[in-house]
Predicted model as a PDB file, atoms N, CA, C, CB and O in Angstrom, pLDDT in the B-factor column:
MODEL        1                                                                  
ATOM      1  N   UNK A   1       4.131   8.494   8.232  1.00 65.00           N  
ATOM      2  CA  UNK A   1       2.876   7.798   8.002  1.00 65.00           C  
ATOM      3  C   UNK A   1       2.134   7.690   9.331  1.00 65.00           C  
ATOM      4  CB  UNK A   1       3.119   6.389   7.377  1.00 65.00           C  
ATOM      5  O   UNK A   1       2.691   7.710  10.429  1.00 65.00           O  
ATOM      6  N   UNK A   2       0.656   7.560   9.099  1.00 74.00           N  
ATOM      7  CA  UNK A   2       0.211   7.957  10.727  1.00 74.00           C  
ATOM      8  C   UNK A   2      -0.845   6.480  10.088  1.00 74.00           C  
ATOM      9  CB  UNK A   2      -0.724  10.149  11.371  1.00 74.00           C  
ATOM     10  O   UNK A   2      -1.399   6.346   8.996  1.00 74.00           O  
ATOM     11  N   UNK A   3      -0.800   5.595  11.233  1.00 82.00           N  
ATOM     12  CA  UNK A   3      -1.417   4.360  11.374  1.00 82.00           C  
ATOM     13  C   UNK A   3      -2.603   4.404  12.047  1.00 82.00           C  
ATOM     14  CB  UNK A   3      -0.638   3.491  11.959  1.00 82.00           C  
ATOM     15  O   UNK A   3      -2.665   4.675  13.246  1.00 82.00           O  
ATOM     16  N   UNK A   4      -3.740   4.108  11.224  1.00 88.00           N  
ATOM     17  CA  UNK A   4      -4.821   3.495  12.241  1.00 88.00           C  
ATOM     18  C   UNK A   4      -4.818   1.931  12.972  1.00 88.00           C  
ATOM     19  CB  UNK A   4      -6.102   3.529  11.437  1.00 88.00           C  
ATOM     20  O   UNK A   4      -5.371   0.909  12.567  1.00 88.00           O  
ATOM     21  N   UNK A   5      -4.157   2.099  13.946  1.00 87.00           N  
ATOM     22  CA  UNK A   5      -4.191   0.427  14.168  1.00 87.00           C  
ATOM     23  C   UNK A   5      -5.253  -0.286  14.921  1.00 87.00           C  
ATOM     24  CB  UNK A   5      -2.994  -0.015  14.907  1.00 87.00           C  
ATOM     25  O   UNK A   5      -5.068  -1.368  15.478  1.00 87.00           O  
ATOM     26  N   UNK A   6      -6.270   0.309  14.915  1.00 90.00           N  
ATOM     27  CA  UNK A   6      -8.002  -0.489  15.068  1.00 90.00           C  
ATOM     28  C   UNK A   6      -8.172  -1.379  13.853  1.00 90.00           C  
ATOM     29  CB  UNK A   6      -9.537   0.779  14.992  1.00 90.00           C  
ATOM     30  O   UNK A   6      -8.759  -2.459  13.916  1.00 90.00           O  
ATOM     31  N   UNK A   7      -7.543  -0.801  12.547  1.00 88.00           N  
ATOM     32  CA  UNK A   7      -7.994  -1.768  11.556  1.00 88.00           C  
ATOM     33  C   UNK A   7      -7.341  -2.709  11.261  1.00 88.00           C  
ATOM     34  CB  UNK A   7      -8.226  -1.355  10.536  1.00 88.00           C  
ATOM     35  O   UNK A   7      -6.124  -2.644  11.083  1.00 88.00           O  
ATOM     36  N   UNK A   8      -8.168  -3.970  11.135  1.00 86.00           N  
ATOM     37  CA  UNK A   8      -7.618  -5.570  10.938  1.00 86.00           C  
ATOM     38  C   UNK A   8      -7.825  -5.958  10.373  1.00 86.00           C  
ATOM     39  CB  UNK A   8      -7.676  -6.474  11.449  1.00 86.00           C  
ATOM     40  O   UNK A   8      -9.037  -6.151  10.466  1.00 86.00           O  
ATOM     41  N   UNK A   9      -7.284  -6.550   9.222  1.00 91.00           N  
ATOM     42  CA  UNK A   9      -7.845  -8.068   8.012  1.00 91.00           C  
ATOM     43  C   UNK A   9      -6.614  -8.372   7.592  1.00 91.00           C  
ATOM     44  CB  UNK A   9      -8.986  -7.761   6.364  1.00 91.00           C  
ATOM     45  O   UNK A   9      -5.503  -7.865   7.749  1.00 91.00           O  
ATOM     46  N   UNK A  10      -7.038  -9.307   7.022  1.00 92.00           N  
ATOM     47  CA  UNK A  10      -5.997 -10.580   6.390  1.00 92.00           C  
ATOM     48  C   UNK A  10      -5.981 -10.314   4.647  1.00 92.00           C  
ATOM     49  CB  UNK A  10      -6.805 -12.499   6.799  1.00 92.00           C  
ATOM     50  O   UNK A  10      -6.909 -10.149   3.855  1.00 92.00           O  
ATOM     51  N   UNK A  11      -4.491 -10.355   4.460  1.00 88.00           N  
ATOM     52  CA  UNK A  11      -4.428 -10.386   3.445  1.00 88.00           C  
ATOM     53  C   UNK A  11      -3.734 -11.447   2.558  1.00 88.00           C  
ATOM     54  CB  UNK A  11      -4.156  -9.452   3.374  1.00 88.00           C  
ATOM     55  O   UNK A  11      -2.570 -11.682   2.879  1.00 88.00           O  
ATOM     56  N   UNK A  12      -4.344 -12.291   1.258  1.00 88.00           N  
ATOM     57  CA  UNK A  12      -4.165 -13.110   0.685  1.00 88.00           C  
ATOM     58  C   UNK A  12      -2.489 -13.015   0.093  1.00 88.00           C  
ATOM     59  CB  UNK A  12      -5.283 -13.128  -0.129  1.00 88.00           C  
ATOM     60  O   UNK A  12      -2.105 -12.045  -0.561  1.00 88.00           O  
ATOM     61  N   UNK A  13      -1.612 -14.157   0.435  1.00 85.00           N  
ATOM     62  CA  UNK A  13      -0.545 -13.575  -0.963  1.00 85.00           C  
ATOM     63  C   UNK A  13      -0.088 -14.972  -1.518  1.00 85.00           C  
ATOM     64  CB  UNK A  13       1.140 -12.462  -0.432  1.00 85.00           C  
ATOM     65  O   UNK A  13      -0.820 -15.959  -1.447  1.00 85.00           O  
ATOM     66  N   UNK A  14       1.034 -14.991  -2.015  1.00 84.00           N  
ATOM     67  CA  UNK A  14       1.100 -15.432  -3.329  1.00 84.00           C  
ATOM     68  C   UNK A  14       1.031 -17.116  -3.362  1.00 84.00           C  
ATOM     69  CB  UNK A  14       2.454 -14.826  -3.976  1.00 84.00           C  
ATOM     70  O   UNK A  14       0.649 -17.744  -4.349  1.00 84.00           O  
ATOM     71  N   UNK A  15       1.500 -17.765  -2.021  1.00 91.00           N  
ATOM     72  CA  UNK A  15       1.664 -19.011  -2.102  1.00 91.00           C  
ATOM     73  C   UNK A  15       0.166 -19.260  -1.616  1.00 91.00           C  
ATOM     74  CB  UNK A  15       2.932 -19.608  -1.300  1.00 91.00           C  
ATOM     75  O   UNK A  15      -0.028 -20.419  -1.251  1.00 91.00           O  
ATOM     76  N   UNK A  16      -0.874 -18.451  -1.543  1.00 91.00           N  
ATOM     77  CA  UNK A  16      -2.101 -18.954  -0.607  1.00 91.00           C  
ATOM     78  C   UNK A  16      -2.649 -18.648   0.734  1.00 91.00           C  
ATOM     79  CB  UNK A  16      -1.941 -20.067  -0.421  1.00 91.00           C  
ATOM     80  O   UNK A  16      -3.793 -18.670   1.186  1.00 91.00           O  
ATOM     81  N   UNK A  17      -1.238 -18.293   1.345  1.00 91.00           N  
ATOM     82  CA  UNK A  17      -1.775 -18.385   2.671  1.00 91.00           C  
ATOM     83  C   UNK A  17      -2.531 -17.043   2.662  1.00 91.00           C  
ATOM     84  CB  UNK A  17      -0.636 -18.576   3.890  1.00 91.00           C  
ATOM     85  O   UNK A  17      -3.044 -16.548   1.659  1.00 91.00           O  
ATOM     86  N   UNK A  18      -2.538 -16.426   4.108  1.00 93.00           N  
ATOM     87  CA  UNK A  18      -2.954 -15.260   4.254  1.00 93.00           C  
ATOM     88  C   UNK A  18      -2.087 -14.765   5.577  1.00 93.00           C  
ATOM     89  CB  UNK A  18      -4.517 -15.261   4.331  1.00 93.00           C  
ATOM     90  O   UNK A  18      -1.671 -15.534   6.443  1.00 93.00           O  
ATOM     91  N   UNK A  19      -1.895 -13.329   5.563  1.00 91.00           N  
ATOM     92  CA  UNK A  19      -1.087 -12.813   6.704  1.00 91.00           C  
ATOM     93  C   UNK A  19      -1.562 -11.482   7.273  1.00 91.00           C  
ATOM     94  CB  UNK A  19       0.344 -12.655   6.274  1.00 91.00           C  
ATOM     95  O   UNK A  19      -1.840 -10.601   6.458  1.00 91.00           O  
ATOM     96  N   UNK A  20      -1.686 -11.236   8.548  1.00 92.00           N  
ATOM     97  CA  UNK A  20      -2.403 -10.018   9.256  1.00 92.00           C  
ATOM     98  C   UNK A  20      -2.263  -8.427   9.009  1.00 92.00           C  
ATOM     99  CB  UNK A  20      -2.054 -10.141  10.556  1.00 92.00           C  
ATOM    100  O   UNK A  20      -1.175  -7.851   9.001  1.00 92.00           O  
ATOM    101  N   UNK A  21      -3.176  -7.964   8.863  1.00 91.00           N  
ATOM    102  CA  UNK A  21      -2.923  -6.670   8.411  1.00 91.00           C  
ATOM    103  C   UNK A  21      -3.478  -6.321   9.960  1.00 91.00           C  
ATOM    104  CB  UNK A  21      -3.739  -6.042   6.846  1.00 91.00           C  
ATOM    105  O   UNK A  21      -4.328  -6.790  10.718  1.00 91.00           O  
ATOM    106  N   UNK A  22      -1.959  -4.612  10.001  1.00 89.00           N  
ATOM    107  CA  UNK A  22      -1.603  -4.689  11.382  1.00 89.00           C  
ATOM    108  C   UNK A  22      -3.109  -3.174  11.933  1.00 89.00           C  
ATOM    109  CB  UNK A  22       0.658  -4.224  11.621  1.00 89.00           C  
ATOM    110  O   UNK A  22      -3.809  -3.038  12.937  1.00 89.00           O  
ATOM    111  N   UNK A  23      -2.940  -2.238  10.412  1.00 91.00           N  
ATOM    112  CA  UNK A  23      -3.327  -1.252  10.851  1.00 91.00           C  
ATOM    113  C   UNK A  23      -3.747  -0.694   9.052  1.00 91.00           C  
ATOM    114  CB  UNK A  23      -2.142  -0.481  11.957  1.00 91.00           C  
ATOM    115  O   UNK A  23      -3.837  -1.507   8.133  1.00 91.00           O  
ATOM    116  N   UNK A  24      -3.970   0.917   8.865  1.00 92.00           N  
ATOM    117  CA  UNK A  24      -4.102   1.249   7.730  1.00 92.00           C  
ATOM    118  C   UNK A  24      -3.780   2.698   7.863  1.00 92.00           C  
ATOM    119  CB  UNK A  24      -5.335   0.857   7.188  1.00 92.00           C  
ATOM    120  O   UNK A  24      -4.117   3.237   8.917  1.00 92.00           O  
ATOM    121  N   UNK A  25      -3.076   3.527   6.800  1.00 91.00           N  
ATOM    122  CA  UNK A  25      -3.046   4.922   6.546  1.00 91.00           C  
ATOM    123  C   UNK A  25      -2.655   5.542   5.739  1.00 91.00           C  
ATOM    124  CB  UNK A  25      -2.677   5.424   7.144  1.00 91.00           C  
ATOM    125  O   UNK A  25      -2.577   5.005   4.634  1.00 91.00           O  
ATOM    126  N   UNK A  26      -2.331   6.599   5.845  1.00 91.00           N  
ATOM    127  CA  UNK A  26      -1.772   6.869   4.133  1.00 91.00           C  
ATOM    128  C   UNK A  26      -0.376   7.629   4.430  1.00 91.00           C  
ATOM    129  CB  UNK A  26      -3.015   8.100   2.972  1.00 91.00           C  
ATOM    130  O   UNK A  26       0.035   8.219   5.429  1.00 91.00           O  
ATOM    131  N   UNK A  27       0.292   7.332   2.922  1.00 89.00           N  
ATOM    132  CA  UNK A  27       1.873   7.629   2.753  1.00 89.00           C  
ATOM    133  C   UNK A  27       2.310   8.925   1.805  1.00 89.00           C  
ATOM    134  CB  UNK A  27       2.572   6.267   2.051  1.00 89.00           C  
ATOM    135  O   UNK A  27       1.639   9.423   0.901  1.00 89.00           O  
ATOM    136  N   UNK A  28       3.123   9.173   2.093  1.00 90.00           N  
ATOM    137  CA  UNK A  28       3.673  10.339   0.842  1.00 90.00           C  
ATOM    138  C   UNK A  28       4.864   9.750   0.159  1.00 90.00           C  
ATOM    139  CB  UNK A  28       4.233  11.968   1.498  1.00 90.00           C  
ATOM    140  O   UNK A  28       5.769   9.205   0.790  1.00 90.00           O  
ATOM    141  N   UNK A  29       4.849   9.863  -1.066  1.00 88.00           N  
ATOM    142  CA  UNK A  29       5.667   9.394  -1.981  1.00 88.00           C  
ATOM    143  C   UNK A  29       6.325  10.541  -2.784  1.00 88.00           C  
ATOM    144  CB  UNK A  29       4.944   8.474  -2.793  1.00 88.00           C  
ATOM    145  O   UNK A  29       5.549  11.415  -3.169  1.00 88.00           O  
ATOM    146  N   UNK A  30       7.404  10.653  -3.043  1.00 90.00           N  
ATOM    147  CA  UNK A  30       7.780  11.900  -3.723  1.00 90.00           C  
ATOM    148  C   UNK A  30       8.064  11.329  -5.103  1.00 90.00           C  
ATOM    149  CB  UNK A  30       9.070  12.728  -3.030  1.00 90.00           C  
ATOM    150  O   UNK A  30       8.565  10.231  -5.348  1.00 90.00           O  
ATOM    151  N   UNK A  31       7.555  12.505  -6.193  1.00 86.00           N  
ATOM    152  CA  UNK A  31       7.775  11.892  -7.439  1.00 86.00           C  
ATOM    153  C   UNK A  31       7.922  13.348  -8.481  1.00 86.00           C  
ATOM    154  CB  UNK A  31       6.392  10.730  -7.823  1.00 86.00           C  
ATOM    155  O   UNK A  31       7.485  14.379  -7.969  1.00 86.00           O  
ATOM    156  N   UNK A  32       8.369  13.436  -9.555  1.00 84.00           N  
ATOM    157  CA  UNK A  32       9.268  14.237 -10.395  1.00 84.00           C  
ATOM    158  C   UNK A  32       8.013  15.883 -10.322  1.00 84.00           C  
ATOM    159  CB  UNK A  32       9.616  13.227 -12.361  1.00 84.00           C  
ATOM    160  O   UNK A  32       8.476  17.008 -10.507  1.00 84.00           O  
ATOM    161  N   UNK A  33       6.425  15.639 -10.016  1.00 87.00           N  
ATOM    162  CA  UNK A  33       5.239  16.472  -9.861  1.00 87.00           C  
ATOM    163  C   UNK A  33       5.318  17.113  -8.779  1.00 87.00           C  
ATOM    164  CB  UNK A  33       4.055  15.842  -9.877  1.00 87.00           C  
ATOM    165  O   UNK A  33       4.720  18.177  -8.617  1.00 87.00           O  
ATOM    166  N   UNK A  34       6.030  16.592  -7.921  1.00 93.00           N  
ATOM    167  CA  UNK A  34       5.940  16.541  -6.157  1.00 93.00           C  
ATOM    168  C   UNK A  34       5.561  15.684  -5.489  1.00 93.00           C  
ATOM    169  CB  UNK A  34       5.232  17.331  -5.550  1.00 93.00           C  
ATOM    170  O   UNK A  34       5.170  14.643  -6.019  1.00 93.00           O  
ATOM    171  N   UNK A  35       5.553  15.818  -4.313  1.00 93.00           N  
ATOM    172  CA  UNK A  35       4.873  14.842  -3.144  1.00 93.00           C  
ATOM    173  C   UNK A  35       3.464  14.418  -3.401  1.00 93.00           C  
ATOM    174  CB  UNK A  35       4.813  15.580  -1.708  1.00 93.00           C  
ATOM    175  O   UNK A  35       2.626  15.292  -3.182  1.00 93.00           O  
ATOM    176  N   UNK A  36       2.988  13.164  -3.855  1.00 88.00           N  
ATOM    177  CA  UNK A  36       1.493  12.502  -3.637  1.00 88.00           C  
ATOM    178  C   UNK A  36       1.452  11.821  -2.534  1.00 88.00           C  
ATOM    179  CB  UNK A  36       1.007  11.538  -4.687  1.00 88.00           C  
ATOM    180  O   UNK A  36       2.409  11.371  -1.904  1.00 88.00           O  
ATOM    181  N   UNK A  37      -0.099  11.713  -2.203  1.00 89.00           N  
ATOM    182  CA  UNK A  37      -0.318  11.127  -0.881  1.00 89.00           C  
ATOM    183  C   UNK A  37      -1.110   9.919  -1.400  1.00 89.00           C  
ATOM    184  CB  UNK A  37      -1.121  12.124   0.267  1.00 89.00           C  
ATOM    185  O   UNK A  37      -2.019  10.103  -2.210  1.00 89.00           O  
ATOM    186  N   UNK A  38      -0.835   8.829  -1.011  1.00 89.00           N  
ATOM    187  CA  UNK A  38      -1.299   7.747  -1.111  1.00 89.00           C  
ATOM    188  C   UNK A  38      -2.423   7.018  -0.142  1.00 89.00           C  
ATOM    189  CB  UNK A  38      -0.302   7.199  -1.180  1.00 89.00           C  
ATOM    190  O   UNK A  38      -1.840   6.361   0.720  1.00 89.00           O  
ATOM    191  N   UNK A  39      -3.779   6.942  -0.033  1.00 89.00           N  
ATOM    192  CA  UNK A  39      -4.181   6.941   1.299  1.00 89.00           C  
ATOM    193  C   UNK A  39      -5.136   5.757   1.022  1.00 89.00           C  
ATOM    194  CB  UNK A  39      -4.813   8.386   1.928  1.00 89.00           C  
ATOM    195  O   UNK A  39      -5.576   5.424  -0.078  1.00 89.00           O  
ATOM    196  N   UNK A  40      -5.379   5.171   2.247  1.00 88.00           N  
ATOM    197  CA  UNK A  40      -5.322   3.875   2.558  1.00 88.00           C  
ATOM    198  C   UNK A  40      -4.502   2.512   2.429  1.00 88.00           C  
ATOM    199  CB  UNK A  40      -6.078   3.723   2.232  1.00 88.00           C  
ATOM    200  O   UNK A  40      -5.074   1.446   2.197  1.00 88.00           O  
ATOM    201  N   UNK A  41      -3.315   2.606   2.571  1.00 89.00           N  
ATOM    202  CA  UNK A  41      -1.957   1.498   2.836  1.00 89.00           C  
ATOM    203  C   UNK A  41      -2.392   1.304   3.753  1.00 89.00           C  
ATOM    204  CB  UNK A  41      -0.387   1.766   2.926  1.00 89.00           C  
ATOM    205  O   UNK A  41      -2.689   2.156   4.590  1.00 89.00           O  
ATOM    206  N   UNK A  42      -2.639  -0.572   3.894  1.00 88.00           N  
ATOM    207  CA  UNK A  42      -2.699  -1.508   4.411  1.00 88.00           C  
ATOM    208  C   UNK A  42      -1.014  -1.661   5.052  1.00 88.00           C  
ATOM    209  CB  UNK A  42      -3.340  -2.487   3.435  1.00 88.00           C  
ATOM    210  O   UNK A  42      -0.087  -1.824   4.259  1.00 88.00           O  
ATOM    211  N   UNK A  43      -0.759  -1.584   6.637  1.00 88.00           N  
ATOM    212  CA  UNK A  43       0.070  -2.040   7.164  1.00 88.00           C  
ATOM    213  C   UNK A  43       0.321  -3.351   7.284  1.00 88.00           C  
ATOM    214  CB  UNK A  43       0.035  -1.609   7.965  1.00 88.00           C  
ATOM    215  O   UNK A  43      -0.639  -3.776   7.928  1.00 88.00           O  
ATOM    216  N   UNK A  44       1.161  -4.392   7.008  1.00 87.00           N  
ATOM    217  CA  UNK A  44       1.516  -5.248   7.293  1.00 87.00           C  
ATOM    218  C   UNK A  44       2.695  -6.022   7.270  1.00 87.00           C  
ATOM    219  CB  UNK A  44       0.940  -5.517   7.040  1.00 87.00           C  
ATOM    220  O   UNK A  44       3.381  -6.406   6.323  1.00 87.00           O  
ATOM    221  N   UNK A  45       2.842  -6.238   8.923  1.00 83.00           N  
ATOM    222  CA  UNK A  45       4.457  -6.623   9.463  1.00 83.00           C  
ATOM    223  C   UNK A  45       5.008  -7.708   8.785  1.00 83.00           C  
ATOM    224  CB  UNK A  45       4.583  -7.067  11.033  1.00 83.00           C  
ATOM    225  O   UNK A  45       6.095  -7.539   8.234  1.00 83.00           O  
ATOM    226  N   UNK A  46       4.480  -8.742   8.727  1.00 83.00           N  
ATOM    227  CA  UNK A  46       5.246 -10.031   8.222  1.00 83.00           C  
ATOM    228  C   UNK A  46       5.419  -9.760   6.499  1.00 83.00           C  
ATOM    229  CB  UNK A  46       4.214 -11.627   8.616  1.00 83.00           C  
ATOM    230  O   UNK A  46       5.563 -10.774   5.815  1.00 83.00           O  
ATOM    231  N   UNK A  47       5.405  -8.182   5.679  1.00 81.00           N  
ATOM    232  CA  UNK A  47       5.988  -8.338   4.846  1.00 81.00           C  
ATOM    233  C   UNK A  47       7.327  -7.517   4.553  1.00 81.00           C  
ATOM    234  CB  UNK A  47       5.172  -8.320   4.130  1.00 81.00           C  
ATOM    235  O   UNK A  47       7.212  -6.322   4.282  1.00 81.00           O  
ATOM    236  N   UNK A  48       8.547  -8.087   4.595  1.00 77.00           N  
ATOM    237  CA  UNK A  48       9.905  -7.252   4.466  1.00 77.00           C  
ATOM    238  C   UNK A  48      10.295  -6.162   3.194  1.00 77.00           C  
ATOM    239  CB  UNK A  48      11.002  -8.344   4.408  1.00 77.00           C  
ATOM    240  O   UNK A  48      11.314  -5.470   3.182  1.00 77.00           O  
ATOM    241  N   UNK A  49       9.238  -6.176   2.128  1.00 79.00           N  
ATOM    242  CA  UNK A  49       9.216  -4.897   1.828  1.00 79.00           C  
ATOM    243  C   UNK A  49       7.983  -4.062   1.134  1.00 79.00           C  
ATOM    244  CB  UNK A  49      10.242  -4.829   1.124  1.00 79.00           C  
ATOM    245  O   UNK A  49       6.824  -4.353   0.838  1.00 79.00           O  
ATOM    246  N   UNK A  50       8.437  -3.402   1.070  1.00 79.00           N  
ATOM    247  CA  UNK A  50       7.635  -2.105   0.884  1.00 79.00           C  
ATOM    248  C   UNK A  50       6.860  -1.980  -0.605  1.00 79.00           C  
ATOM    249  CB  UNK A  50       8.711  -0.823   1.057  1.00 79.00           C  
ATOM    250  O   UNK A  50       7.240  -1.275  -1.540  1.00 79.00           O  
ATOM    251  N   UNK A  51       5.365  -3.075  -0.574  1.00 82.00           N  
ATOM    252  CA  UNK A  51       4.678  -3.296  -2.079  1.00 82.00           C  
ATOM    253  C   UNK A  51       3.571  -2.345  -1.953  1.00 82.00           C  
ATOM    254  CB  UNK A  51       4.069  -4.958  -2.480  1.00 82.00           C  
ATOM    255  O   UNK A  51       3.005  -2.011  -0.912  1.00 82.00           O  
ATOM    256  N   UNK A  52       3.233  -1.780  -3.679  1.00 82.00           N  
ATOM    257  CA  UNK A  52       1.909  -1.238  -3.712  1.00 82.00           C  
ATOM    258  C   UNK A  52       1.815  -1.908  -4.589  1.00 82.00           C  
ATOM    259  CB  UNK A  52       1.498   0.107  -3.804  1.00 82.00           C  
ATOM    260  O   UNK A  52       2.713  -2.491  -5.195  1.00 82.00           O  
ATOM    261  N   UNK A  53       0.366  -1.911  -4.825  1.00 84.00           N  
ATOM    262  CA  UNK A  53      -0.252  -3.038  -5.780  1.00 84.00           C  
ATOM    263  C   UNK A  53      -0.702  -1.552  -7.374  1.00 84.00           C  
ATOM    264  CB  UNK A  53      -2.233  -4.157  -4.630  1.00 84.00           C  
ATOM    265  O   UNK A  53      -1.168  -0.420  -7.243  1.00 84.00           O  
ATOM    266  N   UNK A  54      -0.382  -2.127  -8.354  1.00 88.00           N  
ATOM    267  CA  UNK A  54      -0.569  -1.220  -9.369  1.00 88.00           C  
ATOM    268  C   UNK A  54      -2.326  -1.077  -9.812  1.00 88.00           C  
ATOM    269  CB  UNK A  54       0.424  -1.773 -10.620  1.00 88.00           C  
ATOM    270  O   UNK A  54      -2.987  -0.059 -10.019  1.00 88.00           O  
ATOM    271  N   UNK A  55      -2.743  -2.574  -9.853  1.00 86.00           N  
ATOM    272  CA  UNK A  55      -4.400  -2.630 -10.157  1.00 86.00           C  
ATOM    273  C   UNK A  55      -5.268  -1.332  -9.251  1.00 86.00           C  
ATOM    274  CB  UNK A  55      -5.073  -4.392  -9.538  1.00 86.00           C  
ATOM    275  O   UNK A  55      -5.874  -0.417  -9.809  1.00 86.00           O  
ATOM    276  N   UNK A  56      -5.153  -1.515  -7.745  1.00 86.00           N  
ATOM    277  CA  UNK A  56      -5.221  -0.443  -6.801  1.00 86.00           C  
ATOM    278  C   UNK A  56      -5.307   0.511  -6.653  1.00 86.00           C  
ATOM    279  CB  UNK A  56      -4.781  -0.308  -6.361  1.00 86.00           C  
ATOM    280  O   UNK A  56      -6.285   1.201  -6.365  1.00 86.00           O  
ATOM    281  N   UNK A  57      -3.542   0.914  -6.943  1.00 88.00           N  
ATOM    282  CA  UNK A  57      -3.554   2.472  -7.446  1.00 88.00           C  
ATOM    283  C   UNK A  57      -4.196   2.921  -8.909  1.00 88.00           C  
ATOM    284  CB  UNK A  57      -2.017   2.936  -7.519  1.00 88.00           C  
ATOM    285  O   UNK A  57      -4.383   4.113  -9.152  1.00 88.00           O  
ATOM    286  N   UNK A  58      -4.503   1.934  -9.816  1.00 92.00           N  
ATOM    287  CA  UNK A  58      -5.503   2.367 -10.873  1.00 92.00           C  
ATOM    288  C   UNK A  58      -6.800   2.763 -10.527  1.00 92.00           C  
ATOM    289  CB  UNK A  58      -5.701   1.398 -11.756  1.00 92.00           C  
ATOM    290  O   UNK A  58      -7.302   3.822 -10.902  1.00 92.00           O  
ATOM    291  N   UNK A  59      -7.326   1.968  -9.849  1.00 90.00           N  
ATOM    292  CA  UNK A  59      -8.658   1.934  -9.305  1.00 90.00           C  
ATOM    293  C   UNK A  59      -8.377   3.295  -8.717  1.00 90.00           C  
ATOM    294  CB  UNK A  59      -9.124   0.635  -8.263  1.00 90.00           C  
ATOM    295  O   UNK A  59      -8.533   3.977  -9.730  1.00 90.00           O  
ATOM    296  N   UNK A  60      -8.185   3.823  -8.123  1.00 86.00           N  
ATOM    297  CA  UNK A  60      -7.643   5.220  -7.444  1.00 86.00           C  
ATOM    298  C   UNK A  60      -7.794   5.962  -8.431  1.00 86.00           C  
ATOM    299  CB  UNK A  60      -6.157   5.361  -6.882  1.00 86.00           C  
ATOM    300  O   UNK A  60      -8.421   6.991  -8.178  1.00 86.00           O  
ATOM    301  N   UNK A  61      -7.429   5.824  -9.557  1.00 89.00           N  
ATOM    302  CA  UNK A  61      -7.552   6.952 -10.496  1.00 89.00           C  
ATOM    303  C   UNK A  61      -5.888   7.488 -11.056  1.00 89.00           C  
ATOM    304  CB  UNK A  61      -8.445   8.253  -9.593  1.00 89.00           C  
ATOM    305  O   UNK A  61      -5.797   8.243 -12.025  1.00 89.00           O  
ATOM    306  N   UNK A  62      -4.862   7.073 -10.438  1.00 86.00           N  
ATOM    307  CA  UNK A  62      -3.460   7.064 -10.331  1.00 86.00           C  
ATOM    308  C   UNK A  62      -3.205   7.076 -11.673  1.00 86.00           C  
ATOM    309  CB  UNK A  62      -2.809   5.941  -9.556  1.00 86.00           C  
ATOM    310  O   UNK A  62      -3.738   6.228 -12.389  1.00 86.00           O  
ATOM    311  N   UNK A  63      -2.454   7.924 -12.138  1.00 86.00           N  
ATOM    312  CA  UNK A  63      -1.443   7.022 -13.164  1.00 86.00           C  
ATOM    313  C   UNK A  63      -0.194   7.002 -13.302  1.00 86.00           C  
ATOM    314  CB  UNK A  63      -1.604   7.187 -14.316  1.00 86.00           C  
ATOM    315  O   UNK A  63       0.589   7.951 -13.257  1.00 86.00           O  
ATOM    316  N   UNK A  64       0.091   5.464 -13.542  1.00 85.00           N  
ATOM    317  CA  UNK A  64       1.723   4.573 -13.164  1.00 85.00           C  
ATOM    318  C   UNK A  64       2.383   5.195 -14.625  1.00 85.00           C  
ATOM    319  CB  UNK A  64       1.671   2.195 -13.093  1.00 85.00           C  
ATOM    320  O   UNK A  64       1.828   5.787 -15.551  1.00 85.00           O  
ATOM    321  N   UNK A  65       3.514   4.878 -14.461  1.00 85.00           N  
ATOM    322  CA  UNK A  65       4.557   5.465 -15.913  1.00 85.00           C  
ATOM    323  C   UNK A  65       5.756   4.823 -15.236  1.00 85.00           C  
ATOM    324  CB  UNK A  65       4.813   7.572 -16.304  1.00 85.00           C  
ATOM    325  O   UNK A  65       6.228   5.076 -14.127  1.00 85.00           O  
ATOM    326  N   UNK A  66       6.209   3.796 -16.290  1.00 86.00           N  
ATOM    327  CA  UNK A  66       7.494   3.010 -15.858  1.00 86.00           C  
ATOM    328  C   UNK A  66       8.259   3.089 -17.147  1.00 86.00           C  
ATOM    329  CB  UNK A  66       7.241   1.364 -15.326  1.00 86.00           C  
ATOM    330  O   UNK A  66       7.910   2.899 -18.312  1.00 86.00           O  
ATOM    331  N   UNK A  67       9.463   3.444 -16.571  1.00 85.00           N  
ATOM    332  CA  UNK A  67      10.648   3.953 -17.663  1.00 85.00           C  
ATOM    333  C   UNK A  67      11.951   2.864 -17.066  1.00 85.00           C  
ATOM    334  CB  UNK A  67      11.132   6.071 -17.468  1.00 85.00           C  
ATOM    335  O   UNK A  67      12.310   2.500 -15.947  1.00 85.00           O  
ATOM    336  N   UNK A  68      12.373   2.613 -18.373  1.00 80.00           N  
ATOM    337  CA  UNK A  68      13.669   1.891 -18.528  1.00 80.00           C  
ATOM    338  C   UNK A  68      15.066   2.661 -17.285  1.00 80.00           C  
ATOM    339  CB  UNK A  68      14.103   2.129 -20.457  1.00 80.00           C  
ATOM    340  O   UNK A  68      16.205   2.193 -17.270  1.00 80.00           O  
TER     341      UNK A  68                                                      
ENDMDL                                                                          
END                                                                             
C-alpha cells in the first residue's frame, strides 16, 4: 500500500469520539476474480484492525457477496 501522508482528518467512530486519520491510499485485496484495488483507504493508527466500511464500497460501485 503506498500512503499519502499529507492527508489529514478525523474520523467519527462508534462511542462518539473522533480519531486521526494518518494518511490515505489504496490497497489490493485478492478475491476468487483476482486482485481488486481498492483506492482511497483512509489510514488510521489508533485502529487495531483492519475495517472497510460496506456503505462506501457501495458507493464505489463494488459489489459485496457474503457467504456462510
Amino acid at each position: 500500500m503506498k500512503v499519502d501522508d499529507t492527508h489529514h482528518s478525523k474520523v467519527k467512530i462508534r462511542n462518539s469520539d473522533y480519531i486521526t486519520v494518518k494518511g490515505i491510499g489504496d490497497i489490493c485485496i485478492d478475491t476468487e476474480l483476482g486482485t481488486k484495488i481498492i483506492l482511497d483507504v483512509l489510514y488510521v493508527l489508533k485502529i487495531d484492525q483492519h475495517l472497510l466500511s460496506v456503505g462506501q464500497l457501495l458507493e464505489k460501485d463494488y459489489v459485496l457477496v457474503f457467504k456462510d
